[in-house]
N, CA, C and O atoms as a GROMACS GRO file, in nm:
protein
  440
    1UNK      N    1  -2.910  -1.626  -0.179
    1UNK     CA    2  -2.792  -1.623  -0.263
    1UNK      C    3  -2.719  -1.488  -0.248
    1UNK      O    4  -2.596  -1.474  -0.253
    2UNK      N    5  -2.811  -1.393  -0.230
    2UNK     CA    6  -2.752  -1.263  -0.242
    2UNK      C    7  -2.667  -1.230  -0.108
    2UNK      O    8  -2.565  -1.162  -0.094
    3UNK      N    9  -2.757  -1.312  -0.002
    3UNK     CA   10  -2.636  -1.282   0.174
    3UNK      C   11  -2.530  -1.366   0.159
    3UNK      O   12  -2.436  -1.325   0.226
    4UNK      N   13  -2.504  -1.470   0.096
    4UNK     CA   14  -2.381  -1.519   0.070
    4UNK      C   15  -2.347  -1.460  -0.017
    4UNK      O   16  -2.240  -1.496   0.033
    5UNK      N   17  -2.316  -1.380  -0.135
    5UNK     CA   18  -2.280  -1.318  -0.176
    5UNK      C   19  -2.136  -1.208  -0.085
    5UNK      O   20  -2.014  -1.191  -0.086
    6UNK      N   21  -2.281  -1.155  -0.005
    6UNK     CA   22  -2.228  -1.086   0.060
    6UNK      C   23  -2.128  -1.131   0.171
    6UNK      O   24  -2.032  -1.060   0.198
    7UNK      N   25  -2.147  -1.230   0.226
    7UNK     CA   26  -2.109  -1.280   0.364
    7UNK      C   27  -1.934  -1.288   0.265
    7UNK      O   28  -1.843  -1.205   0.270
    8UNK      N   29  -1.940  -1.395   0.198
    8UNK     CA   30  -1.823  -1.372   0.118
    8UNK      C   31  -1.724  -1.211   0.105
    8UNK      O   32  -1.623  -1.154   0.144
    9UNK      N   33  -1.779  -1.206   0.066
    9UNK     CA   34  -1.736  -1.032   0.004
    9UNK      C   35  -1.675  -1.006   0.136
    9UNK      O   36  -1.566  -0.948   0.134
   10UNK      N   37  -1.712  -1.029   0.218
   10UNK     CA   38  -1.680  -0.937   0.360
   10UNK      C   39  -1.592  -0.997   0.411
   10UNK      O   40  -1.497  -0.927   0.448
   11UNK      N   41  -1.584  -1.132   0.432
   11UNK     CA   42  -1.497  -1.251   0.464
   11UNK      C   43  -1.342  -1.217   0.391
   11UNK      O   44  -1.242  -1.190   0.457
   12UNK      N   45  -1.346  -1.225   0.227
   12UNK     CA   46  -1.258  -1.157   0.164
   12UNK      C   47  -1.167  -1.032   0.149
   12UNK      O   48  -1.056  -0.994   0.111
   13UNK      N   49  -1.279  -0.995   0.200
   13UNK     CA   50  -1.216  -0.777   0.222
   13UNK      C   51  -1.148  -0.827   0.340
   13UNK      O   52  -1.029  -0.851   0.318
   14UNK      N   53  -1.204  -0.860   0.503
   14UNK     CA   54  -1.121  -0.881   0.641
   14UNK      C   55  -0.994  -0.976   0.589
   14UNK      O   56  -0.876  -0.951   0.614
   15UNK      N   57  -1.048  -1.100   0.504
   15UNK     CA   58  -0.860  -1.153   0.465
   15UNK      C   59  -0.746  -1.099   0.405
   15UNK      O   60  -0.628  -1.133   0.408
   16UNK      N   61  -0.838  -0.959   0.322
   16UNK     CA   62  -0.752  -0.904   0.190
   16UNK      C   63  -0.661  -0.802   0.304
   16UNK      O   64  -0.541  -0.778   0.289
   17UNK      N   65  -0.771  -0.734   0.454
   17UNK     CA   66  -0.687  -0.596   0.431
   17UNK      C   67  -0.648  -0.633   0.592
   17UNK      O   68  -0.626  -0.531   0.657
   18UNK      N   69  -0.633  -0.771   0.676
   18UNK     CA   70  -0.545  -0.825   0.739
   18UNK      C   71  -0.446  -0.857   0.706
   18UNK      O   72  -0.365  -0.830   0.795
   19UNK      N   73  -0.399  -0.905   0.623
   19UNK     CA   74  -0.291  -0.904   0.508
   19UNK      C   75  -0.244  -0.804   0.485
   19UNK      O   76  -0.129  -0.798   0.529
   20UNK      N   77  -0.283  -0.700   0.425
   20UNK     CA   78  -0.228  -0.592   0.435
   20UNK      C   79  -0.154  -0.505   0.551
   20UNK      O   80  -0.042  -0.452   0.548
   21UNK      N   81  -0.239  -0.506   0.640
   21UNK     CA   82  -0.216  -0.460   0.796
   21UNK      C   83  -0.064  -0.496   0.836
   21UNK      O   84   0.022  -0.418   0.875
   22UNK      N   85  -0.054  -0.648   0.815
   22UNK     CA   86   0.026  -0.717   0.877
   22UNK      C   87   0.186  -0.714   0.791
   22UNK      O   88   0.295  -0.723   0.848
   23UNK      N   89   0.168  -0.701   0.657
   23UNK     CA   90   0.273  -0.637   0.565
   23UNK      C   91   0.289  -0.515   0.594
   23UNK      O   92   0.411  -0.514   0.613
   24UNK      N   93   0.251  -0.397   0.613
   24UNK     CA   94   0.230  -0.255   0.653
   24UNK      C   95   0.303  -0.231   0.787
   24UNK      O   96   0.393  -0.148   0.798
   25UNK      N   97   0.256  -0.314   0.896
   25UNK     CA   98   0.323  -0.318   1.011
   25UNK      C   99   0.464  -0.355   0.967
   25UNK      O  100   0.552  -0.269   0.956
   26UNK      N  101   0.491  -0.527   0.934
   26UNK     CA  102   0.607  -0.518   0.903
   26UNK      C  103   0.743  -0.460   0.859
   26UNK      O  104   0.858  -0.459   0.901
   27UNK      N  105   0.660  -0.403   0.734
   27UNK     CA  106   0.776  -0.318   0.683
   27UNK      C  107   0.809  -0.170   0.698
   27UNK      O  108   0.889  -0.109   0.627
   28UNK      N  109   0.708  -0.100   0.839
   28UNK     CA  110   0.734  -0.021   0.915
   28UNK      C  111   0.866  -0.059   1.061
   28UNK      O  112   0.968  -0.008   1.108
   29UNK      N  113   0.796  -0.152   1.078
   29UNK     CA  114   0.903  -0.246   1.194
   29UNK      C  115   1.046  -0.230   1.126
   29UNK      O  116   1.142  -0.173   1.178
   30UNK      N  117   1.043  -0.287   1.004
   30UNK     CA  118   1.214  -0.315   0.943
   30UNK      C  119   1.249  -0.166   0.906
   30UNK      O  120   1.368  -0.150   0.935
   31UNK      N  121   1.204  -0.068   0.864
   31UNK     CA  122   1.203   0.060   0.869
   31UNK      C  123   1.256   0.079   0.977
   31UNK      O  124   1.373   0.115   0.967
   32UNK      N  125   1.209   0.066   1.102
   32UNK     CA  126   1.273   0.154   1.186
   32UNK      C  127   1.378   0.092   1.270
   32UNK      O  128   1.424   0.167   1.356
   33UNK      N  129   1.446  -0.078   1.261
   33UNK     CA  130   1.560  -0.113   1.289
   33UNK      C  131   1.715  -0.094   1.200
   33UNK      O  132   1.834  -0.110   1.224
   34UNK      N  133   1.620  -0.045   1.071
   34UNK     CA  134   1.761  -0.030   0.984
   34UNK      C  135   1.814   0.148   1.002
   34UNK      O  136   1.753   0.255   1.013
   35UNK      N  137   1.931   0.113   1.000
   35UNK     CA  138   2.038   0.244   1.007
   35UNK      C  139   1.950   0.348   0.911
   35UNK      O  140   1.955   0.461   0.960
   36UNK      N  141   1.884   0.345   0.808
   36UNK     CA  142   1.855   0.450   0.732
   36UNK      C  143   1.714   0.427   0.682
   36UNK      O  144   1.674   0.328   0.620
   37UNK      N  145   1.630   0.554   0.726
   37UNK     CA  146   1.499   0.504   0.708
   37UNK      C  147   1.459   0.571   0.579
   37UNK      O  148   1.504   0.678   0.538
   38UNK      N  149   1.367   0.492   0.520
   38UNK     CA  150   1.304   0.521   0.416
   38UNK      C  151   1.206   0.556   0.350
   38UNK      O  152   1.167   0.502   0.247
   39UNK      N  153   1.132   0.700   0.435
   39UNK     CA  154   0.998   0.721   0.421
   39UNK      C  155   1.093   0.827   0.304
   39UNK      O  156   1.210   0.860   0.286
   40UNK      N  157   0.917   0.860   0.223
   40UNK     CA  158   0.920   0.968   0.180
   40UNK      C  159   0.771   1.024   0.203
   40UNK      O  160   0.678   0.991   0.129
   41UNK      N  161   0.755   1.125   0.328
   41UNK     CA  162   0.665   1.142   0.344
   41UNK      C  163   0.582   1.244   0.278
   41UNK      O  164   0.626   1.358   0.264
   42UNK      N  165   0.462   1.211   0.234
   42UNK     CA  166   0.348   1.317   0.144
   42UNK      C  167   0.236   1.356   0.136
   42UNK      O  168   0.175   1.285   0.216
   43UNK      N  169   0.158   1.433   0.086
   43UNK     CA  170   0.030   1.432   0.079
   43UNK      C  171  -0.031   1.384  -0.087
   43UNK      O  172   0.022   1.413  -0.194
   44UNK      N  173  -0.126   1.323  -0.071
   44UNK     CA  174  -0.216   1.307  -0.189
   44UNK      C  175  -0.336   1.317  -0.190
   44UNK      O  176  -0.399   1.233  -0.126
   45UNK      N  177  -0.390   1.392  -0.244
   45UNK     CA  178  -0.537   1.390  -0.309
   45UNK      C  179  -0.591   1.252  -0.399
   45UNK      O  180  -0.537   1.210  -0.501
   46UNK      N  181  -0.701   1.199  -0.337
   46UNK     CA  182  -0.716   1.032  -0.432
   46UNK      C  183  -0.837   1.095  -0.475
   46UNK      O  184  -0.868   1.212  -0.455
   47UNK      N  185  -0.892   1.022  -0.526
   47UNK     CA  186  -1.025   1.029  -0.591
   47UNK      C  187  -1.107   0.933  -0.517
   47UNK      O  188  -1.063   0.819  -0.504
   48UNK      N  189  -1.240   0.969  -0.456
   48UNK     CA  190  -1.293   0.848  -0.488
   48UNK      C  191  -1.427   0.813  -0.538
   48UNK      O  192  -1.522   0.879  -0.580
   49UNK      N  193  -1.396   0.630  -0.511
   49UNK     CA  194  -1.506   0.622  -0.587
   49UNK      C  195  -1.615   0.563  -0.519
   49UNK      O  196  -1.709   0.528  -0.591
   50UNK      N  197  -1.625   0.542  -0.383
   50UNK     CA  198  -1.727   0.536  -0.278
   50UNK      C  199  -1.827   0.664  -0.246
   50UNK      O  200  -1.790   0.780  -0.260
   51UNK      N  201  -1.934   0.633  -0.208
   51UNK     CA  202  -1.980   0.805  -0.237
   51UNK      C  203  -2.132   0.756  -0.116
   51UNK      O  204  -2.205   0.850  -0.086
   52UNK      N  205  -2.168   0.623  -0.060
   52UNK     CA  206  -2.207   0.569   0.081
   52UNK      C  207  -2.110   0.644   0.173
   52UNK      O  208  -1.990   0.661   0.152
   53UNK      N  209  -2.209   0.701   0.320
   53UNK     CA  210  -2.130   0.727   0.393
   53UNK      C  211  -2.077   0.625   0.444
   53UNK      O  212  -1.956   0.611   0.428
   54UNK      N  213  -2.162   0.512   0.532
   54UNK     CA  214  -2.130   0.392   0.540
   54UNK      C  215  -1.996   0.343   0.488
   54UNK      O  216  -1.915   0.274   0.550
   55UNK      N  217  -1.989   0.383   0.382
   55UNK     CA  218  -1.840   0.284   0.284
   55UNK      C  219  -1.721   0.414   0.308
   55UNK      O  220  -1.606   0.384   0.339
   56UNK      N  221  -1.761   0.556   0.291
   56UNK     CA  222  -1.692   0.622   0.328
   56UNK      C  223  -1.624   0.637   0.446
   56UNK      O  224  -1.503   0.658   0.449
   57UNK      N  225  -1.716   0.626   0.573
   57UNK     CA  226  -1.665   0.604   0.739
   57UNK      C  227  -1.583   0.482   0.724
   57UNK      O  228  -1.471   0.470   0.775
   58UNK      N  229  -1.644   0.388   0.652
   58UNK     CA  230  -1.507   0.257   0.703
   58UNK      C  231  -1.388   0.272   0.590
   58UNK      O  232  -1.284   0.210   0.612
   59UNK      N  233  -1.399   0.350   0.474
   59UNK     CA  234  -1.261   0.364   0.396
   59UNK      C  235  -1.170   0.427   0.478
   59UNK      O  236  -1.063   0.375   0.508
   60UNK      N  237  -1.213   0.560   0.525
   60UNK     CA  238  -1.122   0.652   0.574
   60UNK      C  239  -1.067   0.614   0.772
   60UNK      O  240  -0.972   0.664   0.834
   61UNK      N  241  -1.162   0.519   0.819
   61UNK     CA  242  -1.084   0.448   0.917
   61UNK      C  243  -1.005   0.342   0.872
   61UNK      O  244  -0.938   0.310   0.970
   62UNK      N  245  -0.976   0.271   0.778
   62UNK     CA  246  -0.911   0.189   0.783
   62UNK      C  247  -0.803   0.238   0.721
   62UNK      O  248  -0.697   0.183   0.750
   63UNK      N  249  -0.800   0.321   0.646
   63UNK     CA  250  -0.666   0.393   0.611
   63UNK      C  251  -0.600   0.459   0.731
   63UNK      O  252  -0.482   0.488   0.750
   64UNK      N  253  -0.664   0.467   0.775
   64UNK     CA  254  -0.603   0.557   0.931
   64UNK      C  255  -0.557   0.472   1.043
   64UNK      O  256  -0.512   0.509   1.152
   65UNK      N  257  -0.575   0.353   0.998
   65UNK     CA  258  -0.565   0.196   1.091
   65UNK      C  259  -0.464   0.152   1.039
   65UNK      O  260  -0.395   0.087   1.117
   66UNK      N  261  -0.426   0.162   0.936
   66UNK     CA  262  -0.295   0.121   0.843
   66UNK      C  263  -0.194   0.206   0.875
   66UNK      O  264  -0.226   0.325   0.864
   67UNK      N  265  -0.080   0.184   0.912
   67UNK     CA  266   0.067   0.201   0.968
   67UNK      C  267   0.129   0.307   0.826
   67UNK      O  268   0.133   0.271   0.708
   68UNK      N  269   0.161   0.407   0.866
   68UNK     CA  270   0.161   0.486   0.774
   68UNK      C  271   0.082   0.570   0.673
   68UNK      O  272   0.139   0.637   0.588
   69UNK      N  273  -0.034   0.564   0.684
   69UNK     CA  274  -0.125   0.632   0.621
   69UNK      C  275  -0.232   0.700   0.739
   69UNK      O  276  -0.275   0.652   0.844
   70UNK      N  277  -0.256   0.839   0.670
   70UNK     CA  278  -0.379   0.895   0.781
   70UNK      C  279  -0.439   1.009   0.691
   70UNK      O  280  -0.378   1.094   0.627
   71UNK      N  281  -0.635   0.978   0.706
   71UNK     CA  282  -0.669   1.059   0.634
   71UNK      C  283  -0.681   1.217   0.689
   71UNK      O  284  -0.702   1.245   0.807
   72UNK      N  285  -0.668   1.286   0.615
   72UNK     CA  286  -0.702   1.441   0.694
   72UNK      C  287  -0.819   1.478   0.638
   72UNK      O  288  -0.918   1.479   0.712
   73UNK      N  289  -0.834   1.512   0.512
   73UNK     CA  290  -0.967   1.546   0.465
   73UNK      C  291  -1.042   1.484   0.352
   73UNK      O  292  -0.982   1.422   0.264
   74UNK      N  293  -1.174   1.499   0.353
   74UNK     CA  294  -1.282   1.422   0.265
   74UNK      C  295  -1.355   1.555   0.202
   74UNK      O  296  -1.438   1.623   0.263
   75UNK      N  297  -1.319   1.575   0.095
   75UNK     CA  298  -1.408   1.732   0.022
   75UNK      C  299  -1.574   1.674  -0.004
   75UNK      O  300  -1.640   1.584  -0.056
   76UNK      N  301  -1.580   1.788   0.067
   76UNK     CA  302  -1.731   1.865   0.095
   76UNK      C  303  -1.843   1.744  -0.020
   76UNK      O  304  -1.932   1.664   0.012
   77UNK      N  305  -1.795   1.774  -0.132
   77UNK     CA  306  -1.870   1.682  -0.266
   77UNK      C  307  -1.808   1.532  -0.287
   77UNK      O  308  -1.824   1.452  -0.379
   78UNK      N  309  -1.734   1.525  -0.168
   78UNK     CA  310  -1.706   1.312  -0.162
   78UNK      C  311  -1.654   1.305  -0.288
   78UNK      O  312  -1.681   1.201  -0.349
   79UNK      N  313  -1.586   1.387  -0.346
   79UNK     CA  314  -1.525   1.315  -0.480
   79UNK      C  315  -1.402   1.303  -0.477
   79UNK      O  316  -1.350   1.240  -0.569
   80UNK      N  317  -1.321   1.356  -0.377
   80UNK     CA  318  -1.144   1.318  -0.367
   80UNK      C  319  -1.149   1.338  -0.195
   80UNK      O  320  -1.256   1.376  -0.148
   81UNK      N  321  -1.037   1.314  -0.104
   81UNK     CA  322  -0.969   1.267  -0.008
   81UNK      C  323  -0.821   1.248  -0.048
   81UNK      O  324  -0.759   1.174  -0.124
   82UNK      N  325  -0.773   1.415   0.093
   82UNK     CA  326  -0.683   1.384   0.111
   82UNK      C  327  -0.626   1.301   0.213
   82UNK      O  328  -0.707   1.265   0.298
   83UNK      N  329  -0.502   1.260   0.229
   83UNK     CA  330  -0.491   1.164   0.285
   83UNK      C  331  -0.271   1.208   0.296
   83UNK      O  332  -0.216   1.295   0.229
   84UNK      N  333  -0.211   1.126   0.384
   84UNK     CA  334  -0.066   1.203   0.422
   84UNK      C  335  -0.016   1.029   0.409
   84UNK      O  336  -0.093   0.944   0.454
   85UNK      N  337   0.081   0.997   0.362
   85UNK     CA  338   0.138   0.890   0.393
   85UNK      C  339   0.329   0.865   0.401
   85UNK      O  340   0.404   0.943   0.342
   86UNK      N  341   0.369   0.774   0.465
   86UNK     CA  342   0.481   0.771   0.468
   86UNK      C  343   0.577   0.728   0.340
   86UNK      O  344   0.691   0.762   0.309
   87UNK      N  345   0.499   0.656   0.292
   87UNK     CA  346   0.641   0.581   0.161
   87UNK      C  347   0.544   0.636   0.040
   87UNK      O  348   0.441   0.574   0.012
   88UNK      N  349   0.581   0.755  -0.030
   88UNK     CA  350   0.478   0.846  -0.136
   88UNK      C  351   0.590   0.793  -0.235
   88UNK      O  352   0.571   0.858  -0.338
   89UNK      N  353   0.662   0.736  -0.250
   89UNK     CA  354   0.766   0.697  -0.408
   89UNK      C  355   0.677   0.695  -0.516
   89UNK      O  356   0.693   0.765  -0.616
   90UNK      N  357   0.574   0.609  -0.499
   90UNK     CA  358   0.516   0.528  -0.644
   90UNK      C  359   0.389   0.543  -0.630
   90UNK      O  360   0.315   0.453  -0.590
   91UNK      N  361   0.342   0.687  -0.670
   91UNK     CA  362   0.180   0.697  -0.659
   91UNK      C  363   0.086   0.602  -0.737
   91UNK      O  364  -0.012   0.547  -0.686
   92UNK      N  365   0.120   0.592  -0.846
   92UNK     CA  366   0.112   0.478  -0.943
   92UNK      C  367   0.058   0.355  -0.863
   92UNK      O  368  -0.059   0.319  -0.856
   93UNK      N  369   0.166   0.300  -0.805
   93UNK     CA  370   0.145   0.166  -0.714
   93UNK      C  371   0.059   0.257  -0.583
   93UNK      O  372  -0.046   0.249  -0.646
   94UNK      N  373   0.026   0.320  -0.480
   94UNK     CA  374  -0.042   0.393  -0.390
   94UNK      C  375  -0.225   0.415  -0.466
   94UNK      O  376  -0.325   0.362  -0.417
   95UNK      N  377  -0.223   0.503  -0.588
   95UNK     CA  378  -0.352   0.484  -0.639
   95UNK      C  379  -0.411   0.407  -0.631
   95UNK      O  380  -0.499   0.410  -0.544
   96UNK      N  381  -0.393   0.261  -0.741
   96UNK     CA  382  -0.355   0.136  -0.748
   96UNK      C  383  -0.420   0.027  -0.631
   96UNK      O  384  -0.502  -0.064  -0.644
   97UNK      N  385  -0.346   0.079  -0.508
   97UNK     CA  386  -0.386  -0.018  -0.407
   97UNK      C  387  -0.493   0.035  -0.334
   97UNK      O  388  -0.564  -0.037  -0.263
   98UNK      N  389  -0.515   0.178  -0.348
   98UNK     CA  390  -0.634   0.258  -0.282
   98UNK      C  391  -0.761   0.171  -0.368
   98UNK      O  392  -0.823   0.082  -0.309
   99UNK      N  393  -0.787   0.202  -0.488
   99UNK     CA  394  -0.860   0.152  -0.586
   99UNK      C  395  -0.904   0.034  -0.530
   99UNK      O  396  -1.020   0.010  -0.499
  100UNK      N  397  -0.789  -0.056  -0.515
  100UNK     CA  398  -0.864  -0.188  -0.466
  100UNK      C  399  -0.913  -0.209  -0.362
  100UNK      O  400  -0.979  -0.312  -0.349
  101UNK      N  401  -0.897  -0.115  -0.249
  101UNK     CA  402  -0.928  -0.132  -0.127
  101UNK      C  403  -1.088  -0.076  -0.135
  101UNK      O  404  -1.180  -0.147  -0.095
  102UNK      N  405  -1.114   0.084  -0.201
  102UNK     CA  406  -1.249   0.117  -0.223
  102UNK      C  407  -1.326  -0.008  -0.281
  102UNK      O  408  -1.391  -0.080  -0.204
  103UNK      N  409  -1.316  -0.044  -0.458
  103UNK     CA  410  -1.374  -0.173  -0.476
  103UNK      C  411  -1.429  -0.212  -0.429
  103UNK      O  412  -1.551  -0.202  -0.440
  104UNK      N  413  -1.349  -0.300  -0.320
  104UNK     CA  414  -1.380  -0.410  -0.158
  104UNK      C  415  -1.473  -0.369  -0.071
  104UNK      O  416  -1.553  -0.441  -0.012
  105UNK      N  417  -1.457  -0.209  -0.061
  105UNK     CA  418  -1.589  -0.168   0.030
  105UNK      C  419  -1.735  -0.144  -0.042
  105UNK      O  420  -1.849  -0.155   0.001
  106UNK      N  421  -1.690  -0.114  -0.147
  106UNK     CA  422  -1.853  -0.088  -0.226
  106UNK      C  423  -1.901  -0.211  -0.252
  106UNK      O  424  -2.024  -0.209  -0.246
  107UNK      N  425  -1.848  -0.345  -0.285
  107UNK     CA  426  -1.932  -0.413  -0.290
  107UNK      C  427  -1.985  -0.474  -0.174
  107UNK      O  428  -2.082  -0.549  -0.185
  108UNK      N  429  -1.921  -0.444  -0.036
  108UNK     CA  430  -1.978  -0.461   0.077
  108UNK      C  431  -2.018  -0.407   0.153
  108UNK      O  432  -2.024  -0.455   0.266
  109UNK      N  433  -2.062  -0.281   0.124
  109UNK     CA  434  -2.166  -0.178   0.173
  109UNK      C  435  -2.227  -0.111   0.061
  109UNK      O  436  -2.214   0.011   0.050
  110UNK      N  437  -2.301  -0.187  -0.034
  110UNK     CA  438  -2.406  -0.211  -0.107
  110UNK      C  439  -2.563  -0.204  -0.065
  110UNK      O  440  -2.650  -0.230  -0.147
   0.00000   0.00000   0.00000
C-alpha cells in the first residue's frame, strides 16, 4: 500500500511540474515575440522546507530546469535558498507556488 502510495505521488509531481514546464516555456515564448517584454528580474531568498538532500538536489534542479528561474545558493543550515527569477511582481503568488512544488518533493523523497 505504501509503494503505491508512493508510485502515485511521483506520477502526480511528473504531471504537476510538466505542466508547469510547459506553461513556463510558453509564456516565456510570448514574452519574447511581443514588442515589450515583461520581466521583472530578481532575487529571493525562500525558505525551505525540504531539509533531505535527496529532495534538496531534485528541488534546486528543477527550479533551474524551469524557464526563468535559477538557483544560486542553498545556506550552509538548508533553511532558505536563494534563487534569481525573471517575472519577481507577485512574491506572494512565487512563495506560494515554491511551497507547492517542495510539498510534492517531500512526500516523494520520504
Amino acid at each position: 500500500m505504501k509503494v503505491l502510495r508512493k508510485i502515485y505521488a511521483i506520477i502526480g509531481f511528473l504531471i504537476y511540474y510538466l505542466v508547469k514546464l510547459v506553461i513556463a516555456n510558453v509564456y516565456i515564448a510570448y514574452d519574447i515575440v511581443t514588442p515589450k517584454m515583461h520581466t521583472r528580474p530578481g532575487f529571493h531568498r525562500i525558505p525551505l522546507n525540504i531539509q533531505s538532500r535527496t529532495g534538496l538536489l531534485l528541488f534546486s534542479n528543477l527550479l533551474s530546469m524551469t524557464p526563468g528561474t535559477l538557483v544560486v545558493e542553498i545556506s550552509g543550515d538548508r533553511k532558505t535558498m536563494l534563487i534569481h527569477v525573471l517575472y519577481s511582481e507577485n512574491e506572494k503568488r512565487l512563495l506560494g507556488e515554491i511551497d507547492k512544488i517542495q510539498e510534492k518533493i517531500i512526500k516523494i523523497t520520504r
